[in-house]
N, C-alpha and C positions, 0 to 999 in steps of 0.2 A: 833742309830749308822749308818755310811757309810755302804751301802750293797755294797763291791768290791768283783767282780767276776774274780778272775785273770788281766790278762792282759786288760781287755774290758771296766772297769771302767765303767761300767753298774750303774747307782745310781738312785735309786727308791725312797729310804729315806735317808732323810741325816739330822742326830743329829749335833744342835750347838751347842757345850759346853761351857759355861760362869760361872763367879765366882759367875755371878748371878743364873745359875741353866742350865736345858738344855730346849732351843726350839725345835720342831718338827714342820718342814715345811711338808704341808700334799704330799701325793702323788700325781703326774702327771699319769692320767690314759687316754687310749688310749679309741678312739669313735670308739664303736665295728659297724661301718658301713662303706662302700667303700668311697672312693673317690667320688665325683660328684653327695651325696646325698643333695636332697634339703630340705629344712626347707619349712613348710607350711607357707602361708605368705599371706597378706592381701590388695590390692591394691587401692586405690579410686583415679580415675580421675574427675576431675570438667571441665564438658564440653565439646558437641560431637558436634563440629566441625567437621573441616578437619581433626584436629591435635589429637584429639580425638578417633575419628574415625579409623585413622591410626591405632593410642598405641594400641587399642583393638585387630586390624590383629598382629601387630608386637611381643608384649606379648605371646601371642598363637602359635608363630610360635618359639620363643625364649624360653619361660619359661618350655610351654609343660604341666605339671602337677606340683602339689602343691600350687595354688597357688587360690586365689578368687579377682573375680574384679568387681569393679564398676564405672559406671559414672555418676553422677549428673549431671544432665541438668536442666537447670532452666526454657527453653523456653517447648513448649510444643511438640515442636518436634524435629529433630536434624536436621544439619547442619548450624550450628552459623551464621555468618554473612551474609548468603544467605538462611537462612530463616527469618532474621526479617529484610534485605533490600530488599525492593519491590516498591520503589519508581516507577517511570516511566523512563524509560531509563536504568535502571540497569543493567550493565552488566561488566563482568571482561576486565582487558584492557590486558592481559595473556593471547596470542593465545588458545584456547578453547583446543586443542591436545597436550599442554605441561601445563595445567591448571586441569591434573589427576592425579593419581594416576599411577605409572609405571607397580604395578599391577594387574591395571585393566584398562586398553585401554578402551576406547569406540569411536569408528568407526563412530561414527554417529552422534556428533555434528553438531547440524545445521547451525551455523553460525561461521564465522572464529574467533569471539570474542562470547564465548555464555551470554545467557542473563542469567539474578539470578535463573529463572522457571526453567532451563536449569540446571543448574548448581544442584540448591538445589535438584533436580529429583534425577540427577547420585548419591547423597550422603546417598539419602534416599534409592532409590535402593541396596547400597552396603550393609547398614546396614541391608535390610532385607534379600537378596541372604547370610548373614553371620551369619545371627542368633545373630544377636548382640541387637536389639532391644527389643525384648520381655527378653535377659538372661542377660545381662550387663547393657544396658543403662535407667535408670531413667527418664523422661523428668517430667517438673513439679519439680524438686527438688533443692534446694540451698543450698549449704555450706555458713552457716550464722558465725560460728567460726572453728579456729584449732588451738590447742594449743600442745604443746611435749611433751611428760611425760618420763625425761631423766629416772627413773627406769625403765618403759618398753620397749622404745627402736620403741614410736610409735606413732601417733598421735591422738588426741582424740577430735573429731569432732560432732561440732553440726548443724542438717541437718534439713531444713524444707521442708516441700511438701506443696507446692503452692497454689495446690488448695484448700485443707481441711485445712490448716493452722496446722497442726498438727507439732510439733517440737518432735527429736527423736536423742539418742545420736550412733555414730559409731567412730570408730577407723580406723586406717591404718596403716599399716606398711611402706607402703611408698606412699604419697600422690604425682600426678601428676596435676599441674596446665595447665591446656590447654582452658581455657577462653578467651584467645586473647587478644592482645591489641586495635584495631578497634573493641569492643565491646560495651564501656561501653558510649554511648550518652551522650549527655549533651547538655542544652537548650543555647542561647548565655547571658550572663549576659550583657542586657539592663535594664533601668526601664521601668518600667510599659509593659513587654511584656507579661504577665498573663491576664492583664488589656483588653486586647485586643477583640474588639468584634465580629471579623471577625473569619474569620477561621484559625486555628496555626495549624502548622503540622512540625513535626523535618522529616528530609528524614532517618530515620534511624527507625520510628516510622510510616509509611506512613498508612493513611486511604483509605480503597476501595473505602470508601462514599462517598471520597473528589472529589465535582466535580468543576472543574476551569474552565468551558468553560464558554467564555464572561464576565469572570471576571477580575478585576486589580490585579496581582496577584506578590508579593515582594519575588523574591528567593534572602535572604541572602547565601553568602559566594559564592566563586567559587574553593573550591577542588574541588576532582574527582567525590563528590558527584553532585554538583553545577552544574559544566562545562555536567553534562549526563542529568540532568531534564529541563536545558532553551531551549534546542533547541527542544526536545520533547512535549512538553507542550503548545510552544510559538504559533504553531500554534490553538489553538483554545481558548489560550486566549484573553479578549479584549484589555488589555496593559500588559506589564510586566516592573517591575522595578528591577533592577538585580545589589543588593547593593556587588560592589566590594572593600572592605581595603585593600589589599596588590596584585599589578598583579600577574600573576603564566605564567608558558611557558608550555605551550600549541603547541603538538606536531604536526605535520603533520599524519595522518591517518599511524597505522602502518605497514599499508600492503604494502604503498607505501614506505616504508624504506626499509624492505625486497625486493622489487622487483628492488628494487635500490643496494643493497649487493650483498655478496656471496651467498643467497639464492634464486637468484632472478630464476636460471634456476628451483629448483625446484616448487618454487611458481607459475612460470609461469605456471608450466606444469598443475597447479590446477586449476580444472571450477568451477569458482566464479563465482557469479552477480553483477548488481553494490551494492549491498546493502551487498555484502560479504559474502553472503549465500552459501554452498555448493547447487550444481547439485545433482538430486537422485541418475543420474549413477556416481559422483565424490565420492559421499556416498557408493554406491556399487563394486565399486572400492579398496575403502579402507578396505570393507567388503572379499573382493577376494581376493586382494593381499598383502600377508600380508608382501613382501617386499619394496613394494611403501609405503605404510603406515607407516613402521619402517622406510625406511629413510627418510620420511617429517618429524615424529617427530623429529628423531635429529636432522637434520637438522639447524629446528626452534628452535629449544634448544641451540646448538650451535651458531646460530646468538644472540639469547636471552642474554647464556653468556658471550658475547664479547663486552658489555655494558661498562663494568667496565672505562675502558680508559677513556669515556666522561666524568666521575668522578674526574678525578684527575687536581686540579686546576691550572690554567696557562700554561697546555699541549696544545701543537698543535692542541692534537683530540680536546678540550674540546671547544677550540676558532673557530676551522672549526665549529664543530656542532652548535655554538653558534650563530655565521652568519648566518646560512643556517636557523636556527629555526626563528631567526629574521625575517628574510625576507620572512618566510612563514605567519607569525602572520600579519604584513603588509598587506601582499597580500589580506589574509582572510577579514580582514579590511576595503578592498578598498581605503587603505593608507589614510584614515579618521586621519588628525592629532591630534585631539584631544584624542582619542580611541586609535590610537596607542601608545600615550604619559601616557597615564592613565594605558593600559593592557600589554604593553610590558614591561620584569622585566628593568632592569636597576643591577640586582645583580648575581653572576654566576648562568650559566646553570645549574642548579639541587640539589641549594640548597634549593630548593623546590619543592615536589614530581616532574616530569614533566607526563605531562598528556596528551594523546589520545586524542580529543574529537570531532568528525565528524560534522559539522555543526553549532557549537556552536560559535566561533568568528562572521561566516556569520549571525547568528540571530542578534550577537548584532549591527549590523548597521540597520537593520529594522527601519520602522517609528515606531514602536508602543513600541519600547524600548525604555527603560529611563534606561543608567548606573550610577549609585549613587557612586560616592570615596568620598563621603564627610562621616565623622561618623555619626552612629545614636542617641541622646542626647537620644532621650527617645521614647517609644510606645504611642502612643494615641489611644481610644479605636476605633479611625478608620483610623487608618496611624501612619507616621513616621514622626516623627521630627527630622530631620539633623541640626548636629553643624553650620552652617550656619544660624537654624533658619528658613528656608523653610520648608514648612509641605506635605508629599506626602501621599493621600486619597488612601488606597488600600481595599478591599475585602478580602483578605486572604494573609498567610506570612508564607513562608516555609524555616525554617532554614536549610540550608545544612552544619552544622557550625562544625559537626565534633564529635569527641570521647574525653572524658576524658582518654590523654595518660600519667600521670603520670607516669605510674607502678605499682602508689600503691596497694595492694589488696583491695579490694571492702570488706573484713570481716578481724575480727583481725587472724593474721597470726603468734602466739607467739613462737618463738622459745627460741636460748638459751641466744640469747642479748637484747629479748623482742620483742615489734609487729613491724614487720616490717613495718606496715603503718606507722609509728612515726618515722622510720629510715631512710623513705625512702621519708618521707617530709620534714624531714630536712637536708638530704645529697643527693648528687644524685647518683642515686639508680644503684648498680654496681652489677655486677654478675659475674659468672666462665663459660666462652663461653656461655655468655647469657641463660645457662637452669638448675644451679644449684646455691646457694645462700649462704653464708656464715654463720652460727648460727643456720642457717633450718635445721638440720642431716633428711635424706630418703625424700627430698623433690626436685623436680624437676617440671622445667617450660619452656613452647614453648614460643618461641620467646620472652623472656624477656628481660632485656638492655642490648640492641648493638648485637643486632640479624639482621641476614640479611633479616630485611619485606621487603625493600624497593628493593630486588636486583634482585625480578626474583617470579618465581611461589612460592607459599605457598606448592602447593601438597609435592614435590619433597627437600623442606627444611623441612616438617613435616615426611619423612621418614626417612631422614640421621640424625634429631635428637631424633627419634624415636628410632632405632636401639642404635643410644648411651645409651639411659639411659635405656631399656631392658637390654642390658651388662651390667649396672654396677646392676642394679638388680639381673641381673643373676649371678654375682659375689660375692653379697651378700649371695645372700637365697644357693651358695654351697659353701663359702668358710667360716662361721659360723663368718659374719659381721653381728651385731646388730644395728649398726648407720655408717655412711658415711656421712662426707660433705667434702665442699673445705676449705682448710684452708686459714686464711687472707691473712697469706702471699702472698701464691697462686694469687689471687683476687686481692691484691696490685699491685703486678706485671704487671699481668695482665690488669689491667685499668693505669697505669703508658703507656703500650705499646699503649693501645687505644691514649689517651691523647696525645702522641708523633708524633701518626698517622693520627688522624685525621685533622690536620693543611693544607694538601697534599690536603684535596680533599674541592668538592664545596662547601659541605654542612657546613660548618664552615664559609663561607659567610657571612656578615650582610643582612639575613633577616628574616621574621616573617617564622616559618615551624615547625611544631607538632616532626620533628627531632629532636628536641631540649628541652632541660629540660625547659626552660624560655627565654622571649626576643631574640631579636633578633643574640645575640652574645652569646646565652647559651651554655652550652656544651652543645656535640652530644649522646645523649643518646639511642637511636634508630635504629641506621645503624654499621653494621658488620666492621672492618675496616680492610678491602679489599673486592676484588671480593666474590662473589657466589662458585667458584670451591676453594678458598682460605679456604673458611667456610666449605666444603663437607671435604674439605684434613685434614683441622685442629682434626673435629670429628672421622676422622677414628683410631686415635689411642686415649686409653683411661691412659692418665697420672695417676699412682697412688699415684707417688710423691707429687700431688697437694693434696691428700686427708688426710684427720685424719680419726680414725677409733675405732668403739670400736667394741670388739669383745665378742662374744656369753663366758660364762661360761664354764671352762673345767671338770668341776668336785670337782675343789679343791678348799676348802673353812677353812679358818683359821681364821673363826669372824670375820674378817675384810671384806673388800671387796675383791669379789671373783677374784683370778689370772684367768688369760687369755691368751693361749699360739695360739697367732698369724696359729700355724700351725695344732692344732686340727684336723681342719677338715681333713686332709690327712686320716683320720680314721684305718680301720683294714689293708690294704697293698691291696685289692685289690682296684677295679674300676669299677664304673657302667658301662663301654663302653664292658667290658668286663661279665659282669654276663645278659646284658641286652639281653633276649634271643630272642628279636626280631632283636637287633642291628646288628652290623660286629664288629668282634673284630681286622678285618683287615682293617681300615676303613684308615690307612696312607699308604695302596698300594696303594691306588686306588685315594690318594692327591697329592704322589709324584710317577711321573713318571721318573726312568734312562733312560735317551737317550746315547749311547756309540756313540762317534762320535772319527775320527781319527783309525778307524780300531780298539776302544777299547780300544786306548793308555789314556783317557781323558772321564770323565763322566761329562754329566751336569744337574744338577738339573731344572726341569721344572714346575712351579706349574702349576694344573691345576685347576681352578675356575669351582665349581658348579653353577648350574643356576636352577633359584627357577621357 
């Protein structure tokens, strides 16, 4: 029967009476623990990257306790695409002091753009000053499956170690992908390039051994891999042949754009060489003062993010820059017409990465180049055979040709509409702000479709999406969610708005660009659609609208499947912030400040931002 307590209508049990008999709905019972208790919970990341790297600081500063993590790495040691890029020329084209970590500064970059050695140092450093290597991260290890097991609410994964070949099963409560998409190589599908008797090298796979001095030496492709190894190299070997299919725009040095901007007084004020190396006293400087140093980074950060404009197709900025980048390619050239006909695009600015690249147009007028636009029919086991039928005798052939950027996961990825490798080969591959996925519940990924890689530093987009998905983790393991994804709708929407947007800018151009799902008129599957601070704004607040939810068990259980009351977790009335005896249980004086202004007639609320 109804338990009514007077006026209060208090109802604990409530009897239904039917002609059929009577049902008893079981009781609703309260979670005898505070507010803001967390569930112990289980985390596995694939991948210690950048992005990787971050999750491990961000978690720990977020999560705090209850929780266990790990990260799979497959390479043998960490920092992803700057430990296994080591071609020759290597380096990021992301000012070196807006190409970290916010924080952790490092003062002592050597060069205004650092090189990969440089780079992979600061990453391996961080992991070990963090204790993240020997307690967290894995290297040697690969997630070969994951599949979801909707009763538990978790992923159930199978992991091999590399070396000993050993395969081993683990779980996760919520798996984070940070594998990158500039990871996964891929040789160029000619025939007979296996065939080959010379020496092959992919730039993304480079050998120490490989020695090209005086040799005839064929770099395929011209990304930003390409355009960094020909002008490095050229000088010690005997010829180069530098097979280009599609031009690319190729920037002016970009120090000389900055000294050209609004940053040019501070750049000025920096002692470079010509080779754009910091000075030791420019290094000890920055060591000193640590308000010269904070305003060069932002500085440079701020010119960085003011890119966007050149983006947006048939704008004024986009046709200036477009001039000016022409006429620099020319120049480099020595207005050689043939070369400038061949290498200058003909399609907008930037619907193709644009690229840095010091020296490299100037090598390719040299004698001892040969630029190839004709296709390659096939490899011979000593040169190349071009669609024309012409046969070029080389020595060795370094593909610079790029990454498998599908999307697809490299292992099956089963969720609840099945592997999304099969979903995601035959649709193209969409996401909820590029790092959550629809049918995956607890799963989350860096830079997946329609992330901004292409808009500005990686460091600095690996923490603002960092911090989102700690939140909604963190909103899980206290508010007693068992699964979280985005629902379709959500996602429809959402790529309905990309699709709409993308039209505006270059990169939707007829041309060949890894931008793009396929062909030259694919969609845009790869670029955020807008700026860089458009992408920081979007993630600061977290939609829960967008999500479906299932929630933890309350207790009550009637043979069927068990009810679930959304507010559980509120638990006994009080609050961790208040029992936690190291905490302040006064911790919202000291957030909001009253300022009485008007003699007192008039309060205004002020928030005050902590600083980590």
């Amino acid at each position: 029967m109804a338990n009514i307590d007077g006026e209060d209508n208090l109802r604990l049990d409530v009897d239904i009476t039917s002609t059929n008999g009577t049902v008893s709905t079981p009781a609703y019972t309260i979670k005898e623990a505070p507010l803001g208790t967390t569930r112990q919970i289980r985390i596995v990341g694939i991948g210690a990257g950048a992005s990787g790297i971050n999750m491990v600081r961000t978690l720990k500063l977020r999560l705090k306790d209850n929780y266990d993590h790990v990260v799979y790495e497959k390479n043998t040691g960490v920092g992803g695409t700057w430990h296994e890029n080591r071609y020759p020329g290597c380096r990021c084209d992301i000012p070196s002091h807006n190409y970290q970590f916010s924080w952790r500064p490092n003062r002592e970059w050597t060069n205004f753009f650092s090189p990969a050695e440089e780079i992979n140092a600061y990453l391996c450093r961080i992991c070990e000053d963090e204790g993240m290597s020997d307690s967290v991260i894995k290297t040697e290890h690969e997630v070969i499956s994951a599949h979801w097991n909707e009763a538990q609410g978790r992923w159930l994964l199978v992991v091999a170690h590399l070396r000993t070949g050993e395969q081993f099963s683990d779980y996760a409560d919520f798996l984070i992908d940070a594998s990158g998409i500039l990871n996964n190589w891929k040789w160029p599908d000619i025939p007979g390039l296996h065939d080959f008797e010379g020496d092959l090298l992919h730039s993304a796979r480079w050998s120490s051994e490989f020695d090209y001095k005086d040799k005839v030496v064929a770099v395929i492709g011209n990304g930003s891999s390409g355009v960094q190894i020909v002008p490095v190299i050229h000088p010690d070997v005997k010829k180069m042949v530098h097979v280009v299919r599609t031009p690319t725009w190729i920037l002016p040095p970009r120090i000389q754009l900055f000294q050209m901007g609004p940053a040019a007084e501070t750049i000025n004020s920096i002692d470079l060489d010509d080779d754009e190396n910091f000075s030791p006293e420019q290094i000890e400087r920055f060591n000193a003062d640590a308000a010269l140093y904070r305003n060069f980074v932002k500085t440079i950060e701020k010119e960085t993010n003011s890119n966007f404009p050149i983006m947006l197709k048939d704008s004024p900025t986009q046709a200036y820059a477009a001039v000016q980048v022409r006429q620099y390619m020319a120049a480099m050239l020595g207005g050689d017409e043939t070369l400038c006909k061949a290498l200058i695009p003909d399609y907008a600015l930037g619907c193709r990465r644009m690229t840095p690249a010091p020296m490299y147009l100037q090598t390719l007028t040299q004698d001892n180049v040969q630029v190839v636009t004709d296709a390659i029919r096939r490899v011979l086991p000593r040169g190349l055979e071009l669609a024309n039928g012409d046969v070029v005798e080389v020595d060795a052939i370094i593909c610079a040709t790029g990454f498998d950027v599908s999307f697809c996961p490299r292992f099956p990825l089963v969720g609840r509409n099945g592997n999304l490798q099969d979903i995601w080969r035959n649709n193209v591959p969409q996401a909820y702000m590029s790092c959550t996925v629809p049918g995956l519940p607890n799963y989350f990924t860096f830079l997946g479709p329609n992330a901004p890689i292409g808009h500005g530093s990686v460091f600095t987009l690996a923490e603002h999406i960092a911090t989102y998905i700690a939140g909604v983790i963190q909103k899980c393991q206290t508010e007693g969610i068992k699964a979280i994804v985005p629902s379709q709708a959500a996602v429809d929407d959402y790529s309905e708005h990309i699709r709409a947007f993308m039209p505006r800018t270059a990169w939707t151009s007829s041309c060949n660009s890894w931008y793009k799902g396929s062909g030259s008129d694919g969609t845009v599957t790869a670029l955020h659609p807008g700026s860089r601070i458009h992408f920081f704004h979007m993630l600061e607040t977290f939609r829960g609208e967008d999500y479906e939810y299932v929630y933890e068990s309350d207790g009550r259980d009637d043979g069927a499947a068990p009810r679930r009351n959304r507010f559980h977790y509120l638990g006994n009335g009080f609050s961790t912030k208040e029992l936690d005896p190291e905490g302040d249980p006064t911790w919202y004086l000291d957030d909001i400040a009253l300022t009485a202004e008007d003699g007192g007639s008039s309060k205004k609320r002020t928030r005050i931002k902590s600083q980590l």
